[in-house]
N, C-alpha and C positions, 0 to 999 in steps of 0.2 A: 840155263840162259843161252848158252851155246847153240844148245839144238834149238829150240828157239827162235833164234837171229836168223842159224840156216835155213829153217825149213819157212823163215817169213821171206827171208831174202831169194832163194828159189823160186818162192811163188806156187809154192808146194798145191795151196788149198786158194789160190787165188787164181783168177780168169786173167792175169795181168802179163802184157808181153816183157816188163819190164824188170828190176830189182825195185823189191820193197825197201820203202826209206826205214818201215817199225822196223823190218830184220835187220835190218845194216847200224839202227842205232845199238838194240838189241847186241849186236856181234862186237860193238866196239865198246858196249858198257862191259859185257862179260873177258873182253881180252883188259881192261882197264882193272876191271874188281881182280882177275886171276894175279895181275902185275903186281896191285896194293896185297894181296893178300903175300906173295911170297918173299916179298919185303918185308914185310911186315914179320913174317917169319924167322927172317934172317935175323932181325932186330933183337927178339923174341929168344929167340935160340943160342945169342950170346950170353942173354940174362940167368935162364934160369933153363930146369931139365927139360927134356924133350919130352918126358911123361907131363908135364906139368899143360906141355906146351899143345900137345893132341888132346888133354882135356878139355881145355879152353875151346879149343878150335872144334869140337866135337857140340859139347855145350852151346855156343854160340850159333854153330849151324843147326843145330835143332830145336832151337827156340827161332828161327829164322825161319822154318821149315816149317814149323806151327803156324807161326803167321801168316805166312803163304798159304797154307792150305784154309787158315778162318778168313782171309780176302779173298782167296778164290771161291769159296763158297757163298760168300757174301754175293759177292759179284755177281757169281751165276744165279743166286737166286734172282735180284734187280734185274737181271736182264731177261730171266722169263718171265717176268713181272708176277714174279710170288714175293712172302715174306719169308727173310733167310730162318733159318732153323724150326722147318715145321711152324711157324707162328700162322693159325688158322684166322683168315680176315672175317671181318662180321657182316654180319645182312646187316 
C-alpha cells in the first residue's frame, strides 16, 4: 500500500503536474493500518507467545492477500470487459 500511495502521489504513470489525492489517501491509510497493527501487537504480545502471535499475523495476511489477488483479478477482468476467470460469453 505504501508503494502504492507513492508511486500514485509522484505521479509516477500519470501526465499530472500536481500530487495525486488516490496516492496521498493511499499513504495515509497505509501509515494508519501500519500504527493499528503495532498496537495491536503490543496488546497481543502481553497476552499470549510471540509464536502464537506471528501465526495469527501470518494467517490473517494471507487470507488478506488471497482476497487481494481474487479482487484484483476480478477487477481487471471488468475492466477489459471480459468475464473474470475464463467464463466464455455466448453468441
Amino acid at each position: 500500500m505504501v508503494t502504492s500511495g507513492t508511486v500514485l502521489a509522484s505521479g509516477l504513470y500519470a501526465e499530472a503536474k500536481g500530487a495525486s489525492i488516490t496516492g496521498f489517501c493511499l499513504a495515509v491509510g497505509s501509515a494508519i493500518c501500519y500504527t493499528l497493527y503495532n498496537l495491536a501487537g503490543e496488546v497481543a504480545l502481553a497476552e499470549v507467545s510471540p509464536l502464537t502471535v506471528m501465526s495469527y499475523t501470518q494467517l490473517i495476511s494471507s487470507l488478506g492477500l488471497i482476497a487481494f489477488l481474487f479482487l484484483a483479478s476480478l477487477f481487471s477482468a471488468i475492466l477489459r470487459d471480459n468475464r473474470p476467470f475464463d467464463i466464455k460469453k455466448k453468441n
